[in-house]
C-alpha positions in Angstrom: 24.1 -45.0 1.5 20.7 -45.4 3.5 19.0 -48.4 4.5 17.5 -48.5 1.1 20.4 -48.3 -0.8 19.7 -45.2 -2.0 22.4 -42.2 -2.4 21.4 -39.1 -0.8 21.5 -37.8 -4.9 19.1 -40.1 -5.6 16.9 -39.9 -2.4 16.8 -35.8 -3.5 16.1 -36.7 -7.4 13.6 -38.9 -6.3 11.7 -36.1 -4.2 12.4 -33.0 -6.4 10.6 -35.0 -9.1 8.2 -35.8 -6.7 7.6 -32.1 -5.4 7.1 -31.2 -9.4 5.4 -33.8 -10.6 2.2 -32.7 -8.8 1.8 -29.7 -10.2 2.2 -30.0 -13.6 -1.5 -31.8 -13.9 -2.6 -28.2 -12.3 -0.6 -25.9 -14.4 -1.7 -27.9 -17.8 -4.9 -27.6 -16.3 -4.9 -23.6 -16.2 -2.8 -23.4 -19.4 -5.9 -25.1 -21.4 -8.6 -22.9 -19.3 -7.4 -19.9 -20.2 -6.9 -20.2 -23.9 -10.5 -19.5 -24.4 -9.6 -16.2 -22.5 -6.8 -15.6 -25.0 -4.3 -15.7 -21.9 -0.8 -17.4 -21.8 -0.5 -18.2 -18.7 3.3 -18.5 -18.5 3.4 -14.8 -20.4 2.9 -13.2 -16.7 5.8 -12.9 -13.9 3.7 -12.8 -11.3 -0.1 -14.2 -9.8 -1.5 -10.6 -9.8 -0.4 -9.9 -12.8 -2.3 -12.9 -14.3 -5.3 -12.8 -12.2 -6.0 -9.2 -13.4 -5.4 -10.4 -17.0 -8.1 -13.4 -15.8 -10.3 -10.5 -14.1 -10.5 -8.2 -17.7 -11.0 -11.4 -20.0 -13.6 -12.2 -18.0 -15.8 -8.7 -17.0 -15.2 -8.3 -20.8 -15.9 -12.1 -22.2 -19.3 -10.9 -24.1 -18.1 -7.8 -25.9 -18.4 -7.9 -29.6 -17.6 -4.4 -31.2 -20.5 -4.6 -33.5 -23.2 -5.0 -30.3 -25.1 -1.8 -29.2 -24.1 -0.9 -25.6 -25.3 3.1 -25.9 -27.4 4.1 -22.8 -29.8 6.5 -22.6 -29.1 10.0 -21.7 -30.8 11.8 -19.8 -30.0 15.3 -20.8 -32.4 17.3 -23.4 -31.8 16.5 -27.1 -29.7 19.3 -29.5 -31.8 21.6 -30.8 -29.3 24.1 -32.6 -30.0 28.3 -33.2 -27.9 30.4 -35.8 -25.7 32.1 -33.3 -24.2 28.5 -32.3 -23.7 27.3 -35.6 -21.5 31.0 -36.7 -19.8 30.4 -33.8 -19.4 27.0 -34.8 -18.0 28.0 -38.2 -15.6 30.9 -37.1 -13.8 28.1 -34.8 -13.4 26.1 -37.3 -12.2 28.6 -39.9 -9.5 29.9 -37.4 -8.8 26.4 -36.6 -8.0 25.7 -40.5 -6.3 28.7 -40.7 -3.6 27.9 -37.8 -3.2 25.0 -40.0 -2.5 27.4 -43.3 -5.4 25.9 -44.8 -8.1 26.8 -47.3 -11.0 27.7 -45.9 -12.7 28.9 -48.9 -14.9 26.0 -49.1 -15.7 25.7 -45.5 -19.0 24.9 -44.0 -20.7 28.4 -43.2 -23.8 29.3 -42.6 -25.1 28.2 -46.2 -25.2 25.1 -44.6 -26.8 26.2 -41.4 -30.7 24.2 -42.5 -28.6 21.1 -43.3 -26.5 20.6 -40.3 -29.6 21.7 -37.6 -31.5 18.8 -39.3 -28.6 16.9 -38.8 -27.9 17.7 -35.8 -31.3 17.5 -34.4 -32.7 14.5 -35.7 -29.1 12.3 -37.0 -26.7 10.5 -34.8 -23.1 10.2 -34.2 -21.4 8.6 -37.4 -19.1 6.5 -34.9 -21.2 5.8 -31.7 -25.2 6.0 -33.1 -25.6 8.3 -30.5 -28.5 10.9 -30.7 -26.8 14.7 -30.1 -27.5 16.3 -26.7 -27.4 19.7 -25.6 -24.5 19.0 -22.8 -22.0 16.9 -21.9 -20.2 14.4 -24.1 -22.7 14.2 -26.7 -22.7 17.4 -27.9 -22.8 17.9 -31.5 -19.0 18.7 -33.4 -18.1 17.9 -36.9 -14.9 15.5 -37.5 -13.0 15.7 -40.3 -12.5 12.4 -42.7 -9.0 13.9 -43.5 -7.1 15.7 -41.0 -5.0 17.4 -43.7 -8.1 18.9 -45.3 -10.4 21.7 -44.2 -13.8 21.8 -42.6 -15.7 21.5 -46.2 -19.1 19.4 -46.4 -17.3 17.1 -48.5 -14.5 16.1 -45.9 -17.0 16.1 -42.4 -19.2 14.2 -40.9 -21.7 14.6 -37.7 -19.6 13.4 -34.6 -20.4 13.6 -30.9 -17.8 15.4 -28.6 -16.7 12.3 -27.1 -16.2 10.8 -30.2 -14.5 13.5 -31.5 -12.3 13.7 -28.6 -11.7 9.8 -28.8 -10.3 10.2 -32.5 -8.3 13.0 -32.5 -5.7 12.2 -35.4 -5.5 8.0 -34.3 -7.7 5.4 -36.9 -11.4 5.5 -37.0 -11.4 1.7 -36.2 -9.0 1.8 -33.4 -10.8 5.0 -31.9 -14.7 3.0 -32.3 -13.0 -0.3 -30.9 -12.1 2.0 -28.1 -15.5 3.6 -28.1 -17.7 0.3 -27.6 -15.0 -0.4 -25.1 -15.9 2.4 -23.2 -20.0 1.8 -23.6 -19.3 -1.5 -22.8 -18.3 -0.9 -19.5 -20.4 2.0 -18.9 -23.3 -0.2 -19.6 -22.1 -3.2 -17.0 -20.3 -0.7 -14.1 -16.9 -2.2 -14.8 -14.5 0.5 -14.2 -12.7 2.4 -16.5 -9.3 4.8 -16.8 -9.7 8.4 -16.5 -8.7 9.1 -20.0 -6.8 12.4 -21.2 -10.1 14.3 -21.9 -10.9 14.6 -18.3 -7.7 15.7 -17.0 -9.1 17.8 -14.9 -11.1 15.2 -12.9 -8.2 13.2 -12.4 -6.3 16.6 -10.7 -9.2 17.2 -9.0 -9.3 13.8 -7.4 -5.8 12.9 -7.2 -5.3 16.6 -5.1 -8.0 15.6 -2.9 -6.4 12.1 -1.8 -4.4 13.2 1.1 -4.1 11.1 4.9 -6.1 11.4 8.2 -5.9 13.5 10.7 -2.6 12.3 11.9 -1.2 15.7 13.3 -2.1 13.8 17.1 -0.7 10.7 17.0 3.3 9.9 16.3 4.6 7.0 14.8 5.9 5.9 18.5 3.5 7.0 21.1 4.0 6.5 24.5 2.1 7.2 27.6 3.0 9.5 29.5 5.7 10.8 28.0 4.9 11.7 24.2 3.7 14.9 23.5 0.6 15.8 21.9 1.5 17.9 18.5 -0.5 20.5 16.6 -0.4 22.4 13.7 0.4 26.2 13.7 0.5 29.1 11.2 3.9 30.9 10.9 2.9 34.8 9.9 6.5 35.3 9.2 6.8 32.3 6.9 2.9 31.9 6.1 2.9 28.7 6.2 2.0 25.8 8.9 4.6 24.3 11.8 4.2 21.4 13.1 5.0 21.9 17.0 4.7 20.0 19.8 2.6 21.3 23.2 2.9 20.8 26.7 0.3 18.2 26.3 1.0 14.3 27.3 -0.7 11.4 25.9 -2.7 9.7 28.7 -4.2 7.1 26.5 -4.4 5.3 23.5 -7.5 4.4 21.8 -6.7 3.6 18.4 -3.9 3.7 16.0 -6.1 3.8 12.8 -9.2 2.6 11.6 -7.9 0.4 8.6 -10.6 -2.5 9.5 -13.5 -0.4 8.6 -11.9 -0.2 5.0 -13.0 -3.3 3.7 -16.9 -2.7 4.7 -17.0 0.8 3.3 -15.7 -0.3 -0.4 -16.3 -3.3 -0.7 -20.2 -2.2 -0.8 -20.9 -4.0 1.9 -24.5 -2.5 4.2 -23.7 -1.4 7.8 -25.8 1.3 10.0 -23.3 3.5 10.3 -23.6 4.1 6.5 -27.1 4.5 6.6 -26.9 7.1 9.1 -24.9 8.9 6.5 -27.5 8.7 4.0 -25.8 6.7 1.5 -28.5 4.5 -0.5 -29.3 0.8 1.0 -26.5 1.0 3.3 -23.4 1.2 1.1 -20.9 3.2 -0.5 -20.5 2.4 -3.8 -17.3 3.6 -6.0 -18.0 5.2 -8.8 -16.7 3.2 -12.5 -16.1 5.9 -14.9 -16.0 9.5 -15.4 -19.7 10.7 -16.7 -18.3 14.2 -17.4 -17.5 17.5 -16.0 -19.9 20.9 -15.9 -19.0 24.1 -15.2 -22.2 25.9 -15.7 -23.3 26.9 -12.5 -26.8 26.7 -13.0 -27.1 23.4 -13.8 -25.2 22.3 -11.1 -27.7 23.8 -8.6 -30.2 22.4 -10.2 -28.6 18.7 -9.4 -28.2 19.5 -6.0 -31.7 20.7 -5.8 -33.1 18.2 -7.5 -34.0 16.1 -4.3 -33.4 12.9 -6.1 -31.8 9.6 -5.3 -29.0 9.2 -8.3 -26.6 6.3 -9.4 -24.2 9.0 -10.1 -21.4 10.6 -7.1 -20.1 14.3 -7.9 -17.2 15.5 -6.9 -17.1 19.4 -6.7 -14.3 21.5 -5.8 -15.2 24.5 -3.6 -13.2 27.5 -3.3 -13.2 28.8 0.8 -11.6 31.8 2.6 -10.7 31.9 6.3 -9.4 34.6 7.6 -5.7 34.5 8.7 -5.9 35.4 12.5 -8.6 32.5 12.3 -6.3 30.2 10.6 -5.2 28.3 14.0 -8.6 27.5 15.0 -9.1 25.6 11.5 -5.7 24.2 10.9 -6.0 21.1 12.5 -10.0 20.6 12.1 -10.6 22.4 9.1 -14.4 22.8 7.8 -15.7 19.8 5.6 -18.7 20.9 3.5 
């Protein structure tokens, strides 16, 4: 008993209660909120879980799929020329006929007046898009059916994203996921690099690798550990990581994790501005624009001269000779 004449069950009942009690008002509180967002709060194990549930409803809260969220490209409009369109048809003949279908009936170039009017001056039947001569507007045809050929009957004008987006999946599904996708585009929310650009995502996933961290160890003491450096093997060819009569004399840094948050978080500093970045910041980029190949046009964009909202990343193939191979192994050339 205490001097209250309470058990210690009921001193602990009393204060468990007590302890919940409180923050029921809040969770009712949060429950209600956020079923305007469409969110069930107790749905999620975890804060972050919920919080980037609260994060999408909201970047996303005036979305309708009926709204117009295309932007304007700034690439040159289609025009189309006969030697596109029969190569246009031949694909998709030989496409229908991997299938084993009939390709009797198939557009050809009969049609070739109809579609380059199309083309030219029609849109995209599932994103109004006007056709442009690269990237993901480009002009394909999409079949209604995919059990059925390429006939006039069966396709309709479709941009190559479009197209792409579709595949064999619903044509409501696939234009939900296409104003999804302009959506964002059009507010710089970010988005998933999606199974057409595959080869962005190797190209940037390849490229994600640590700092120079061939110097320090994770225990580095001085005078005593060893500075270590990389080395090519000619018998192996590959690199060794060795250590060399060098001793560490001082320490001036183990990383240079605070300067993180003010590089991506778009925040201005000088530093950045010496780098030539725009207004002081980096900026990450939201979504995949697309990918070029064509040589030409890429020196074109990097001889342009012009401030652009867009960041390219470009994979450059290098040679270094192998007896010069130690001198770049642990600073290797950034272009």
């Amino acid at each position: 008993m205490t001097k209250n004449n309470w058990t210690h069950w009921d001193y602990l009942k009393k204060y468990n209660i007590q302890d919940t009690e409180i923050m029921i008002p809040a969770l009712n509180f949060m429950i209600n909120h956020n079923v305007q967002y469409g969110i069930e709060l107790l749905g999620f194990v975890s804060l972050s879980s919920y919080a980037c549930a609260m994060k999408y409803a909201m970047a996303y809260e005036g979305f309708s799929i009926e709204g117009n969220y295309n932007q304007k490209d700034e690439s040159p409009l289609f025009e189309m020329t006969e030697e596109y369109w029969q190569k246009k048809c031949d694909g998709y003949v030989r496409q229908d006929q991997a299938k084993k279908l009939n390709t009797d009936d198939n557009v050809s170039m009969v049609h070739y007046e109809f579609y380059k009017y199309t083309f030219e001056n029609g849109v995209c039947a599932l994103c109004q898009t006007r056709f442009h001569k690269y990237g993901r507007f480009r002009p394909t045809l999409d079949r209604k059916e995919n059990n059925k050929p390429h006939t006039p009957e069966n396709c309709q004008p479709c941009c190559w994203r479009c197209n792409t987006y579709k595949s064999h999946h619903d044509e409501k599904l696939t234009r939900l996921n296409i104003q999804l996708d302009n959506f964002s585009r059009l507010n710089n929310l970010p988005t998933n690099i999606v199974r057409e650009h595959e080869k962005t995502y190797h190209l940037l996933r390849d490229s994600i690798t640590g700092g120079l961290s061939n110097v320090l160890h994770r225990r580095n003491v001085k005078g005593e550990t060893k500075i270590n450096k990389f080395f090519w093997n000619q018998e192996k060819k590959c690199y060794e990581d060795r250590d060399t009569e060098n001793i560490v004399t001082h320490v001036c840094g183990i990383d240079f994790n605070s300067l993180y948050p003010s590089c991506y978080s778009s925040a201005p500093h000088n530093f950045i501005k010496m780098m030539g970045y725009k207004d002081n910041k980096f900026f990450m980029p939201g979504s995949v624009i697309g990918e070029i190949e064509d040589k030409d046009r890429i020196m074109r964009i990097i001889n342009c001269g012009k401030n652009t909202k867009y960041l390219y990343a470009v994979s450059v193939k290098g040679y270094i000779p192998e007896d010069k191979l130690n001198k770049a192994a642990n600073f290797p050339p950034i272009i």
